[in-house]
mmJSON file of the N, C-alpha and C atoms, coordinates in Angstrom:
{"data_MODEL":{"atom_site":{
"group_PDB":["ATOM","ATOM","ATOM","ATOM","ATOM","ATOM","ATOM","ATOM","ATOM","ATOM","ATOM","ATOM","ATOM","ATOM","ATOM","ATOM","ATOM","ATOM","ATOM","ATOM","ATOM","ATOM","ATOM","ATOM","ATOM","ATOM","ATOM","ATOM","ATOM","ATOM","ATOM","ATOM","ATOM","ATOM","ATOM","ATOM","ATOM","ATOM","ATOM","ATOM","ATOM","ATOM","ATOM","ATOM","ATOM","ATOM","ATOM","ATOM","ATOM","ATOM","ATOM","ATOM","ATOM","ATOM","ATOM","ATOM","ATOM","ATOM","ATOM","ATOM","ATOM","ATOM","ATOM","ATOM","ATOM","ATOM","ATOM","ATOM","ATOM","ATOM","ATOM","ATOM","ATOM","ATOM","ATOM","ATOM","ATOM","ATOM","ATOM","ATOM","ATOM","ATOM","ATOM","ATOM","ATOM","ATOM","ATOM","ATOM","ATOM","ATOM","ATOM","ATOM","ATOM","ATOM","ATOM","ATOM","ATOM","ATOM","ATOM","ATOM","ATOM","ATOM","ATOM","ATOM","ATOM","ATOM","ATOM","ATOM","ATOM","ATOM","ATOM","ATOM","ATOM","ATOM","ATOM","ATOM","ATOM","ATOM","ATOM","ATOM","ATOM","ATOM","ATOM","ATOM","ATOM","ATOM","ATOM","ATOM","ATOM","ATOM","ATOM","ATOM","ATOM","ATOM","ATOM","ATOM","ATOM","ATOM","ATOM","ATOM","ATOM","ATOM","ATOM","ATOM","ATOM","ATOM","ATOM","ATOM","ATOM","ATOM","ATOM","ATOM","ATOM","ATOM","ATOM","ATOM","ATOM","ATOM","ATOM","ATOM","ATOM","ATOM","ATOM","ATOM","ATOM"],
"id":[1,2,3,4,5,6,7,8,9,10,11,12,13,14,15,16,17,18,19,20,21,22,23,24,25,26,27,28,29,30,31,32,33,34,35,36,37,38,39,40,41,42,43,44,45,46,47,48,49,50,51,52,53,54,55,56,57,58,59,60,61,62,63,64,65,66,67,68,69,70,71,72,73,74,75,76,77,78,79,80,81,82,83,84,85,86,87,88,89,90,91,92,93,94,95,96,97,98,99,100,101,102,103,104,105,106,107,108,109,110,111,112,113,114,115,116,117,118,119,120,121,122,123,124,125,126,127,128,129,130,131,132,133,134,135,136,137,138,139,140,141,142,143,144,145,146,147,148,149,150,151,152,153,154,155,156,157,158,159,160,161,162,163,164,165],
"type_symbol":["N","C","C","N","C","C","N","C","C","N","C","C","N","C","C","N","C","C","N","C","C","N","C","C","N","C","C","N","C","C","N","C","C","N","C","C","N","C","C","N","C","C","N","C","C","N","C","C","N","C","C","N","C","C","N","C","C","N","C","C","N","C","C","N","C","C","N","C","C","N","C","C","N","C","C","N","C","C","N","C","C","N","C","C","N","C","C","N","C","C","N","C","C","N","C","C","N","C","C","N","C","C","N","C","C","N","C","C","N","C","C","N","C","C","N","C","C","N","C","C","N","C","C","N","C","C","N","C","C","N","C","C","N","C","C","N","C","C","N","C","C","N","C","C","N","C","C","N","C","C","N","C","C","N","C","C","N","C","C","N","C","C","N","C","C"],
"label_atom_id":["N","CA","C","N","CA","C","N","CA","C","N","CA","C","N","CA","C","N","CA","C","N","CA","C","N","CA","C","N","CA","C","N","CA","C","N","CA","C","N","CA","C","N","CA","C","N","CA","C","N","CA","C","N","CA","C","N","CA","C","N","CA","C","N","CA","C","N","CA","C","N","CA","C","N","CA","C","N","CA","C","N","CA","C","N","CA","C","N","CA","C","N","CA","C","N","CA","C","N","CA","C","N","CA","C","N","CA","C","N","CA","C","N","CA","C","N","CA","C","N","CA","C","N","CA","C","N","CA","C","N","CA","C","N","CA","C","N","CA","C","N","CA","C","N","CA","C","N","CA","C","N","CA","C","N","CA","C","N","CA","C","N","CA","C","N","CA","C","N","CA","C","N","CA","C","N","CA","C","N","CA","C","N","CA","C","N","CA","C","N","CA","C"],
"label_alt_id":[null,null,null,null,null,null,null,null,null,null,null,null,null,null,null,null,null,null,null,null,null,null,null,null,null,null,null,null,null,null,null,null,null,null,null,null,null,null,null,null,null,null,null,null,null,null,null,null,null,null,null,null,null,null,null,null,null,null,null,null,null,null,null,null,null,null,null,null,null,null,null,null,null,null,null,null,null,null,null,null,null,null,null,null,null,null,null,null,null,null,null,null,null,null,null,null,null,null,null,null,null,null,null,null,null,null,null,null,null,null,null,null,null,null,null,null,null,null,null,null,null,null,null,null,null,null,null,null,null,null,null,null,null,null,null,null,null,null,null,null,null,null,null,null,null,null,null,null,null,null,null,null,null,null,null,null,null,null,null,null,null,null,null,null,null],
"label_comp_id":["UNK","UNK","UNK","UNK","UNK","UNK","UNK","UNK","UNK","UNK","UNK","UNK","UNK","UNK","UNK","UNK","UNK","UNK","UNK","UNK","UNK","UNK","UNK","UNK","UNK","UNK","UNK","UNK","UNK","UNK","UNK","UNK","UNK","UNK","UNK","UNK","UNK","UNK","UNK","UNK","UNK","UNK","UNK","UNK","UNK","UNK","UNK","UNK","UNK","UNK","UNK","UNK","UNK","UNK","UNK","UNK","UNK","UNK","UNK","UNK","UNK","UNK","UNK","UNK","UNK","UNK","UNK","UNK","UNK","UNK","UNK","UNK","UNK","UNK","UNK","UNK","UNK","UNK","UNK","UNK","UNK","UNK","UNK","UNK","UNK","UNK","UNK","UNK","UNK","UNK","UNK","UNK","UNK","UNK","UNK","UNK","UNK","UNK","UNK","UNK","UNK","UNK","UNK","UNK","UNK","UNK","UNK","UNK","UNK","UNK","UNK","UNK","UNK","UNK","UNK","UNK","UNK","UNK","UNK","UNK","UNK","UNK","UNK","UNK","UNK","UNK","UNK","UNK","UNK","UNK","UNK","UNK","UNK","UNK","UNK","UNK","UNK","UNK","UNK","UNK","UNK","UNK","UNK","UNK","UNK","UNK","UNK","UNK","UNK","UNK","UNK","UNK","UNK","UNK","UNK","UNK","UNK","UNK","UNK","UNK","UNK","UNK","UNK","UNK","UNK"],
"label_asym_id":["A","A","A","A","A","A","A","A","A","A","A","A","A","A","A","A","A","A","A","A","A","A","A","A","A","A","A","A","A","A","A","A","A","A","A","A","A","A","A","A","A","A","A","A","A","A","A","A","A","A","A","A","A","A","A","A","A","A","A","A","A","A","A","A","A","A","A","A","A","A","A","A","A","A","A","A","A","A","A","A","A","A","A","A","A","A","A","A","A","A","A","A","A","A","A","A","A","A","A","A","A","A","A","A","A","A","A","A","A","A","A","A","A","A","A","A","A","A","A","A","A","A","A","A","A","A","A","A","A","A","A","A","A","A","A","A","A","A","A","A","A","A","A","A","A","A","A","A","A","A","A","A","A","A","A","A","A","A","A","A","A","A","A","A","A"],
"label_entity_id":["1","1","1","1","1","1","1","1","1","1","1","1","1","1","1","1","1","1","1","1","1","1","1","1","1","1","1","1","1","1","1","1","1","1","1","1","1","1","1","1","1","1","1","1","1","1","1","1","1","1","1","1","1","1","1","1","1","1","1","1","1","1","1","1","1","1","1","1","1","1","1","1","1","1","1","1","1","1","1","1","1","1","1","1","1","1","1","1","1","1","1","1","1","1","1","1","1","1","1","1","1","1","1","1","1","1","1","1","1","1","1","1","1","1","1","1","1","1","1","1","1","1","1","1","1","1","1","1","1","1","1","1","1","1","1","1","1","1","1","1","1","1","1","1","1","1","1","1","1","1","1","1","1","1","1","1","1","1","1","1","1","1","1","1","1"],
"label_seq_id":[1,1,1,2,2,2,3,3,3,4,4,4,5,5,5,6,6,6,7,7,7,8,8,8,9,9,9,10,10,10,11,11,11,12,12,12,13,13,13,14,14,14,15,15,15,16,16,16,17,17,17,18,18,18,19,19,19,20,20,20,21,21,21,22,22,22,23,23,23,24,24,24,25,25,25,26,26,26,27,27,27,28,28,28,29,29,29,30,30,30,31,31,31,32,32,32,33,33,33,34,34,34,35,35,35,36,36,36,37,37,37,38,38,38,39,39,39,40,40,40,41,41,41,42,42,42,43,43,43,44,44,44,45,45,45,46,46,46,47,47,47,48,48,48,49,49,49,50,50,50,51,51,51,52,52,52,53,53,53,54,54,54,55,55,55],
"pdbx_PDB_ins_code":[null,null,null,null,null,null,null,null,null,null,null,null,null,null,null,null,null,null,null,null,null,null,null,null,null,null,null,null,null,null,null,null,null,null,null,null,null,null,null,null,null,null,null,null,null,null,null,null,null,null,null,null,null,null,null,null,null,null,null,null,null,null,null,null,null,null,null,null,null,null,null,null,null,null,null,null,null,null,null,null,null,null,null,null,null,null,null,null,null,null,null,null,null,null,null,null,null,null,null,null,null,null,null,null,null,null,null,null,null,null,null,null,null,null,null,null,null,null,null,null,null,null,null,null,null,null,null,null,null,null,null,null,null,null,null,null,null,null,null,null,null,null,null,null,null,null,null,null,null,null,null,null,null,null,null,null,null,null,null,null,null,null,null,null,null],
"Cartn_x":[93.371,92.406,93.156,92.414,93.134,92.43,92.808,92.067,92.445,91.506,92.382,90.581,91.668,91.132,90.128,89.009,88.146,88.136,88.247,88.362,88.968,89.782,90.334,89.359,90.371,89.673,90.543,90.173,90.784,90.141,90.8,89.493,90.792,89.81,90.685,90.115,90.961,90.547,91.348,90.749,91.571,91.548,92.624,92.283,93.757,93.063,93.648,94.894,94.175,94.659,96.162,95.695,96.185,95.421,96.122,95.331,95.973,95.886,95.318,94.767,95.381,95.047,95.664,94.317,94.21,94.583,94.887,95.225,95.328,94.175,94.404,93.958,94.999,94.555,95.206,94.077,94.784,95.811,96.628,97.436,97.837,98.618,99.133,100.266,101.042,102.912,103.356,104.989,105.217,105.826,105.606,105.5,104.656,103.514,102.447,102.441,102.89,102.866,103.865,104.517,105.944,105.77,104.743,104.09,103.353,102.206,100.899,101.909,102.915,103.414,104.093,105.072,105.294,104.451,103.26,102.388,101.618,101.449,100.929,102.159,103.157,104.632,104.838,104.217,104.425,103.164,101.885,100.627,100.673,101.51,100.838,102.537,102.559,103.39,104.37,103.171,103.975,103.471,104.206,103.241,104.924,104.195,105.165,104.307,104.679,104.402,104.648,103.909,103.679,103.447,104.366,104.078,104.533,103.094,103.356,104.675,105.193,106.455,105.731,106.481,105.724,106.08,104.473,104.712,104.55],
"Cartn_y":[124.068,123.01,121.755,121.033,120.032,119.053,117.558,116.469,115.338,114.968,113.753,112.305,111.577,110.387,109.625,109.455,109.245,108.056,107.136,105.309,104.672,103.888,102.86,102.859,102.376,102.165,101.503,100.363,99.664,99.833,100.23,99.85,99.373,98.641,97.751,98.639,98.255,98.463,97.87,97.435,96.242,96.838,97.343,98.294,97.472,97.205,96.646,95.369,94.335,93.322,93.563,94.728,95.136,95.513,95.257,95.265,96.309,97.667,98.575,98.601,98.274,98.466,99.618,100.337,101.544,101.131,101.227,100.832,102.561,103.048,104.342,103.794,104.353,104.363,105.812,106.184,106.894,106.681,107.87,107.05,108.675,108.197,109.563,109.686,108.497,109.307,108.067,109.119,108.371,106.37,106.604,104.906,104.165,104.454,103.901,103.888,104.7,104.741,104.154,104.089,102.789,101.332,101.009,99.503,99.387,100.44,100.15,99.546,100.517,100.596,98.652,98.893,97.53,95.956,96.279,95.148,95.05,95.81,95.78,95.213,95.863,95.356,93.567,93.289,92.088,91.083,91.571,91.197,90.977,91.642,91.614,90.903,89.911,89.305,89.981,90.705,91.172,92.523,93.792,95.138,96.12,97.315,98.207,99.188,99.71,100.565,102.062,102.815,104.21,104.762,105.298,106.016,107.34,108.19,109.724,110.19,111.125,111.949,112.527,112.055,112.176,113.874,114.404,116.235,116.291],
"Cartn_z":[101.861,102.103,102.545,103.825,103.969,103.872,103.587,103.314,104.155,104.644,105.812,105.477,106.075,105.726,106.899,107.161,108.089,108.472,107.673,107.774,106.989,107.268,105.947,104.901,103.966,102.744,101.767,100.711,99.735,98.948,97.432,96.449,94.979,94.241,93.057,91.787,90.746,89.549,88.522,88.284,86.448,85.401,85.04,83.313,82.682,81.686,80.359,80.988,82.167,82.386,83.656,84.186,85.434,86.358,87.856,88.543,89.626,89.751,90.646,91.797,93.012,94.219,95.349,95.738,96.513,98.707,99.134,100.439,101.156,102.067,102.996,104.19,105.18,106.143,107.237,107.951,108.494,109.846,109.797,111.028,111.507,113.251,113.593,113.479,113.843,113.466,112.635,112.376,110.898,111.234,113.202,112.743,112.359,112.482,112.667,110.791,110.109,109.08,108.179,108.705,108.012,108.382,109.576,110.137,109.085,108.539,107.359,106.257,105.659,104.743,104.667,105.582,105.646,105.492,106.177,106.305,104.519,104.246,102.749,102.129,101.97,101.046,101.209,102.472,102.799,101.926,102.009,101.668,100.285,99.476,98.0,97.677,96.348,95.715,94.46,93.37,92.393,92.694,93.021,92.943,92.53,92.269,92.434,93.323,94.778,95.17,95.623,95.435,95.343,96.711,97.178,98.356,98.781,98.799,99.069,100.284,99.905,100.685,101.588,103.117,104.768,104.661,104.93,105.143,106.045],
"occupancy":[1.0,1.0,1.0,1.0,1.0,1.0,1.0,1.0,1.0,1.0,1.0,1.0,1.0,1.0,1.0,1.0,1.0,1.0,1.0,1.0,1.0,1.0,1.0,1.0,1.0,1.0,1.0,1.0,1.0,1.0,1.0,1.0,1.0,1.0,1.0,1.0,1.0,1.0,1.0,1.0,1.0,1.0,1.0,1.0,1.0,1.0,1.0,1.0,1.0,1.0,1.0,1.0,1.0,1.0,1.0,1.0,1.0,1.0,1.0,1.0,1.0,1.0,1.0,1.0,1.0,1.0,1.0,1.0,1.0,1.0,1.0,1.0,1.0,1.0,1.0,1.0,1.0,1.0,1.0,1.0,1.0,1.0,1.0,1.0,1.0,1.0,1.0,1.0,1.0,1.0,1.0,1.0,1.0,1.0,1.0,1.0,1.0,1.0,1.0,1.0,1.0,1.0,1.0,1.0,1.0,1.0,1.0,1.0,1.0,1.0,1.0,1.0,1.0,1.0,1.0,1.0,1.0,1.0,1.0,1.0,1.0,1.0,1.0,1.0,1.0,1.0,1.0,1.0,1.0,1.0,1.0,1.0,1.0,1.0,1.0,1.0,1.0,1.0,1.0,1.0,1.0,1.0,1.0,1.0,1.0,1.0,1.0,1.0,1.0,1.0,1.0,1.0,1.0,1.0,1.0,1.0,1.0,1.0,1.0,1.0,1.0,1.0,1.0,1.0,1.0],
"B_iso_or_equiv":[0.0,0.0,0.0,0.0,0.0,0.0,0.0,0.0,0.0,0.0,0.0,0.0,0.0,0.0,0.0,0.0,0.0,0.0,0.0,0.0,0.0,0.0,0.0,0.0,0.0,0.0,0.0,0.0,0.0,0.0,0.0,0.0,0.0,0.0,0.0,0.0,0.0,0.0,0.0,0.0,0.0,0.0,0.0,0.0,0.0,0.0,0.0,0.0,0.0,0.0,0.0,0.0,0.0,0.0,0.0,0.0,0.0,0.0,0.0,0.0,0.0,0.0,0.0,0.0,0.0,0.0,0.0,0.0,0.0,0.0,0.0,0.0,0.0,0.0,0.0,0.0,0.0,0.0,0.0,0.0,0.0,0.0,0.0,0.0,0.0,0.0,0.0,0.0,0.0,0.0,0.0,0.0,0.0,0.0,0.0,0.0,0.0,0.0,0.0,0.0,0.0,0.0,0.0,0.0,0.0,0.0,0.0,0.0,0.0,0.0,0.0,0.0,0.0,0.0,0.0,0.0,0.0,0.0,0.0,0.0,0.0,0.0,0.0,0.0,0.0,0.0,0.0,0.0,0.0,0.0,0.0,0.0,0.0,0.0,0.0,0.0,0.0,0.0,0.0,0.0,0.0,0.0,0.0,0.0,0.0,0.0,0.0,0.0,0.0,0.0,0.0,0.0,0.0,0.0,0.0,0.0,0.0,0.0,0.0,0.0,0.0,0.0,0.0,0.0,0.0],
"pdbx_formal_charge":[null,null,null,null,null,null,null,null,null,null,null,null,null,null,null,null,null,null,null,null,null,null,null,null,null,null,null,null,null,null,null,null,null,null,null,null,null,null,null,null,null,null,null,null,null,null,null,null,null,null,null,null,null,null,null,null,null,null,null,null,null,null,null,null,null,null,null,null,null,null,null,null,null,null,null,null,null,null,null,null,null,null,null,null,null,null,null,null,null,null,null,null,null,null,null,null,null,null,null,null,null,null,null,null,null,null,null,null,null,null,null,null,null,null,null,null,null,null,null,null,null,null,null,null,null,null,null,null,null,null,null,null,null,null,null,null,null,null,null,null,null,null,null,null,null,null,null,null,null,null,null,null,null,null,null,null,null,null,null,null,null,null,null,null,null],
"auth_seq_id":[1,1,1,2,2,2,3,3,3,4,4,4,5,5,5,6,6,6,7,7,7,8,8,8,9,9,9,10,10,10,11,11,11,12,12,12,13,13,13,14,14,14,15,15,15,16,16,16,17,17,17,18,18,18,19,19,19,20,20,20,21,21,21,22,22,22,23,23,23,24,24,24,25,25,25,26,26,26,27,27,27,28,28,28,29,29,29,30,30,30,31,31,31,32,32,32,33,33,33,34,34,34,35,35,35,36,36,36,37,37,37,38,38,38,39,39,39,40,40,40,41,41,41,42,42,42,43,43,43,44,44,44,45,45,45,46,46,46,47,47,47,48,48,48,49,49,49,50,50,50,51,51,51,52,52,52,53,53,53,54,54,54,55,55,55],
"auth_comp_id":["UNK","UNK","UNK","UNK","UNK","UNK","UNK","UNK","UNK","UNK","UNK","UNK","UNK","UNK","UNK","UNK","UNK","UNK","UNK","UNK","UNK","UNK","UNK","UNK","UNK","UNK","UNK","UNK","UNK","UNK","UNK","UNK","UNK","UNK","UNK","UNK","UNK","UNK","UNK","UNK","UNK","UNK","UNK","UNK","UNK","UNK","UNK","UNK","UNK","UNK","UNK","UNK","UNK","UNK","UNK","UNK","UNK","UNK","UNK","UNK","UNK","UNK","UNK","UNK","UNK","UNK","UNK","UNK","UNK","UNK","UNK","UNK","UNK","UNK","UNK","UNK","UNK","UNK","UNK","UNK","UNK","UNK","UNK","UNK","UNK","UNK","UNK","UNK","UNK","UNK","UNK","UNK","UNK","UNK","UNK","UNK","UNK","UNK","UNK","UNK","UNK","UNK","UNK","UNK","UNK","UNK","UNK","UNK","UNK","UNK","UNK","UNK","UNK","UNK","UNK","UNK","UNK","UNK","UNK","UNK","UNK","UNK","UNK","UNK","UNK","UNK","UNK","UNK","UNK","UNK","UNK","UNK","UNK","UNK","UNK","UNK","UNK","UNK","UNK","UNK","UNK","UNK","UNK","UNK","UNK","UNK","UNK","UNK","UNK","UNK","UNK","UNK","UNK","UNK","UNK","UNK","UNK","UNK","UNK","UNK","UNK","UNK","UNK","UNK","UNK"],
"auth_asym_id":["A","A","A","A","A","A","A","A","A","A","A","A","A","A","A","A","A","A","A","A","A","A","A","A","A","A","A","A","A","A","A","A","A","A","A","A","A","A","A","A","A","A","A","A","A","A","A","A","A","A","A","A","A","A","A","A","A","A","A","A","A","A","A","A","A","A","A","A","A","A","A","A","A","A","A","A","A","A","A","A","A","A","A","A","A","A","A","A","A","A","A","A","A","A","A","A","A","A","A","A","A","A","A","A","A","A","A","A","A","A","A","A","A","A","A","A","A","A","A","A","A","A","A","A","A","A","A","A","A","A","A","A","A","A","A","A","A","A","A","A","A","A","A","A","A","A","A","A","A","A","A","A","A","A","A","A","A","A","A","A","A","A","A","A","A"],
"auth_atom_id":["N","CA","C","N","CA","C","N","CA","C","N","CA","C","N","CA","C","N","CA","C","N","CA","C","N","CA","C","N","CA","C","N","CA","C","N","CA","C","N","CA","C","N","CA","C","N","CA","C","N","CA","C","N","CA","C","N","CA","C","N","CA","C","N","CA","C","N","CA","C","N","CA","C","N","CA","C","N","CA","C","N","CA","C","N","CA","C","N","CA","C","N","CA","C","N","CA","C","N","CA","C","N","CA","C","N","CA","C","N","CA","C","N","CA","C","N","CA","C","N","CA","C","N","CA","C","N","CA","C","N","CA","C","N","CA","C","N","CA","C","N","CA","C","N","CA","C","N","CA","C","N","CA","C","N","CA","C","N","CA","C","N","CA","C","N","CA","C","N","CA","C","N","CA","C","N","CA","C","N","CA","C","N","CA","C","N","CA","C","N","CA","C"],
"pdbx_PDB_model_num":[1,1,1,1,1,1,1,1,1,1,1,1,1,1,1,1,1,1,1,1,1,1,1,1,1,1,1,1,1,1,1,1,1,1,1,1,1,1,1,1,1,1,1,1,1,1,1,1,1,1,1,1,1,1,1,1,1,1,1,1,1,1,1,1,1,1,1,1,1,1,1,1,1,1,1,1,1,1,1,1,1,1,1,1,1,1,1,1,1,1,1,1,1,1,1,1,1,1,1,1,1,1,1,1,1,1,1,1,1,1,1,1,1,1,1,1,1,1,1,1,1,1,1,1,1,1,1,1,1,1,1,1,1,1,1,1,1,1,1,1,1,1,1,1,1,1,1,1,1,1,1,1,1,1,1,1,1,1,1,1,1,1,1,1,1]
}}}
Protein backbone atom coordinates (compact mmCIF):
# COMPACT_ATOMS: atom_id res chain seq x y z
CA UNK A 1 0.00 0.00 0.00
CA UNK A 2 1.16 3.29 -0.86
CA UNK A 3 0.31 6.62 0.71
CA UNK A 4 1.11 9.87 -0.86
CA UNK A 5 0.13 13.19 0.10
CA UNK A 6 -2.49 15.26 -2.06
CA UNK A 7 -2.00 18.91 -0.60
CA UNK A 8 -0.04 20.52 2.00
CA UNK A 9 -0.98 20.35 5.21
CA UNK A 10 0.00 21.78 8.89
CA UNK A 11 -1.64 20.81 11.87
CA UNK A 12 -0.65 21.74 15.81
CA UNK A 13 -1.21 20.09 18.94
CA UNK A 14 -0.35 21.23 22.62
CA UNK A 15 -0.13 18.32 25.07
CA UNK A 16 1.04 18.91 28.47
CA UNK A 17 2.52 22.54 27.58
CA UNK A 18 4.21 21.51 24.27
CA UNK A 19 3.68 22.35 21.20
CA UNK A 20 3.62 19.78 18.23
CA UNK A 21 3.74 20.92 14.83
CA UNK A 22 2.91 18.71 11.69
CA UNK A 23 4.39 20.39 8.23
CA UNK A 24 3.56 17.84 4.71
CA UNK A 25 4.04 18.69 1.71
CA UNK A 26 4.32 16.91 -1.25
CA UNK A 27 7.20 17.19 -3.50
CA UNK A 28 8.95 15.33 -6.54
CA UNK A 29 12.71 15.14 -6.05
CA UNK A 30 14.79 15.07 -3.15
CA UNK A 31 15.55 18.86 -3.88
CA UNK A 32 12.59 20.12 -3.76
CA UNK A 33 12.56 18.27 -0.55
CA UNK A 34 15.65 19.50 1.28
CA UNK A 35 14.30 23.43 0.06
CA UNK A 36 10.80 22.37 2.27
CA UNK A 37 12.98 20.95 4.83
CA UNK A 38 15.18 23.92 5.00
CA UNK A 39 12.56 26.69 4.84
CA UNK A 40 10.69 25.25 7.93
CA UNK A 41 14.21 24.78 9.97
CA UNK A 42 14.45 28.41 9.23
CA UNK A 43 10.64 29.35 10.27
CA UNK A 44 10.43 27.90 13.66
CA UNK A 45 12.90 29.19 16.71
CA UNK A 46 12.98 26.41 19.38
CA UNK A 47 11.99 22.86 17.65
CA UNK A 48 13.60 19.58 17.40
CA UNK A 49 12.95 18.18 14.05
CA UNK A 50 11.96 14.83 12.77
CA UNK A 51 12.53 13.91 9.41
CA UNK A 52 11.59 10.65 7.60
CA UNK A 53 14.66 8.65 5.65
CA UNK A 54 14.35 9.66 1.64
CA UNK A 55 13.06 6.00 0.03
Amino acid sequence: MTITIKEDFIAEEEIKKSRFICHLKRVYTEEEARAFISEIKKSIIRRIIIVPPLL
